[in-house]
C-alpha positions in Angstrom: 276.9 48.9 -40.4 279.2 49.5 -43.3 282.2 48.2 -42.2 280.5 45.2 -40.5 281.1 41.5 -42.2 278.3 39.7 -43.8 276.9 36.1 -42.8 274.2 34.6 -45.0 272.2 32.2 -43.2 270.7 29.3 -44.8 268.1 27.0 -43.1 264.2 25.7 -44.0 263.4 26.1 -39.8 262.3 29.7 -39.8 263.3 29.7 -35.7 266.7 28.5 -36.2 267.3 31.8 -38.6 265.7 33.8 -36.0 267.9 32.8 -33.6 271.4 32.9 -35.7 269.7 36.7 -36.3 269.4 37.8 -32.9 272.7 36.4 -31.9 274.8 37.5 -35.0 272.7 40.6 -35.6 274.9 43.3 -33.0 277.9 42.0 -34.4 277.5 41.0 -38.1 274.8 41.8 -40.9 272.7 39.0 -41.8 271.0 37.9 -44.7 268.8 34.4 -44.2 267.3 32.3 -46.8 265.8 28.6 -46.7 267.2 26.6 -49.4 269.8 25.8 -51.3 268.4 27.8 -54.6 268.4 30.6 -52.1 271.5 30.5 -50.6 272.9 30.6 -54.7 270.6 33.4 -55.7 271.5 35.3 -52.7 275.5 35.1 -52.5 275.9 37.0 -55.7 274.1 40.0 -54.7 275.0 39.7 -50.8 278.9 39.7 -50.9 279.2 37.3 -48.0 282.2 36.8 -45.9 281.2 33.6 -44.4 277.8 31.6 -45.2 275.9 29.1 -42.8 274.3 26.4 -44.2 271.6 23.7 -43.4 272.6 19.9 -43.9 268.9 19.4 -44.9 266.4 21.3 -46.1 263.9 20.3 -48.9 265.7 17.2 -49.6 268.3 15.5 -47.8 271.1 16.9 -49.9 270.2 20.0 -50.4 272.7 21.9 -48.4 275.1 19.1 -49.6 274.2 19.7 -52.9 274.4 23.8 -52.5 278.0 23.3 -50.6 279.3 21.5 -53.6 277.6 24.5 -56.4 279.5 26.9 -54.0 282.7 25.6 -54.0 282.4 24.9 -57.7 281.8 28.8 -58.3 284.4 31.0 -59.1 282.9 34.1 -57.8 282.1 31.7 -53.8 284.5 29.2 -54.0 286.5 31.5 -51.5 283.2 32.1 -48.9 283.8 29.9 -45.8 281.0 28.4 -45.2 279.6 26.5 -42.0 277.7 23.7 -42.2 275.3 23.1 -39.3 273.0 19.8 -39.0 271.1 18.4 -36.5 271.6 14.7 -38.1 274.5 13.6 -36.0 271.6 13.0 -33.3 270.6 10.2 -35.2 273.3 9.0 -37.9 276.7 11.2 -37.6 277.2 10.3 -41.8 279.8 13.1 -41.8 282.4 10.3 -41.6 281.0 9.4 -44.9 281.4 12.7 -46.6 284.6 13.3 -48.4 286.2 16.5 -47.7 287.6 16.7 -51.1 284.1 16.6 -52.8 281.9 18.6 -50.3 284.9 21.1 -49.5 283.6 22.9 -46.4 285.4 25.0 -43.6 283.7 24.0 -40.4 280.5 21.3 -38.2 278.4 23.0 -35.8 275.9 20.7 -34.5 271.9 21.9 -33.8 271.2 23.5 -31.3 274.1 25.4 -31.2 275.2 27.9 -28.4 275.4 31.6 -29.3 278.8 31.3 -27.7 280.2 28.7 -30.3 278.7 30.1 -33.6 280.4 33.4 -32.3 283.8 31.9 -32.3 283.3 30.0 -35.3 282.3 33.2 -37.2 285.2 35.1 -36.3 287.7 32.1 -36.9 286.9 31.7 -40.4 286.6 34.8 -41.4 289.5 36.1 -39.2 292.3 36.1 -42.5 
């Protein structure tokens, strides 16, 4: 498990975590939270290579707001992170999001299939 990279999973829907867990668990070690204040508490201490991150959690910007601390930070700015939302259902506003401002590395719409947050994983952290 040492030499295994580390995804920190952020989301406030306890059954999405435990199913980014059972898929990611054989390959990856996983650390879950389920906010934003969680997600910036935890990254210092965890060492992530690659982070997953809820569009909305306690408030509708809360994984916006949590992208934009991380990429702000010297010590995450270089984590990937993976945004994943269920909103394009209803309202796809990532046309309205600037990349510049909320600077993040990949989409993955809810529910996602084990087989494409797999391949995500490894192509962001594959450097």
């Amino acid at each position: 498990m040492q030499n295994m990279k580390t995804v920190l999973a952020i989301d406030d829907d306890p059954d999405v975590l435990a199913f980014v867990r059972s898929v990611l668990s054989p390959h990856y070690r996983v650390i879950t939270g389920f906010s934003g204040k969680e997600c910036l508490d935890l990254v210092g201490s965890s060492n992530p290579d690659v982070i997953i991150l809820d569009v909305i959690m306690s408030h509708l910007g809360d994984g916006l707001d949590c992208l934009r601390a991380l990429k702000e930070s010297a010590e995450a700015k270089r984590i990937p992170v993976i945004m994943m939302t269920s909103v394009s259902e209803v309202y796809d506003y990532r046309t309205q999001i600037e990349a510049s401002f909320y600077p993040h590395d990949r989409w993955l719409d809810k529910p996602v299939k084990a087989d494409v947050l797999l391949k995500t994983i490894r192509e962001v952290t594959s450097t």
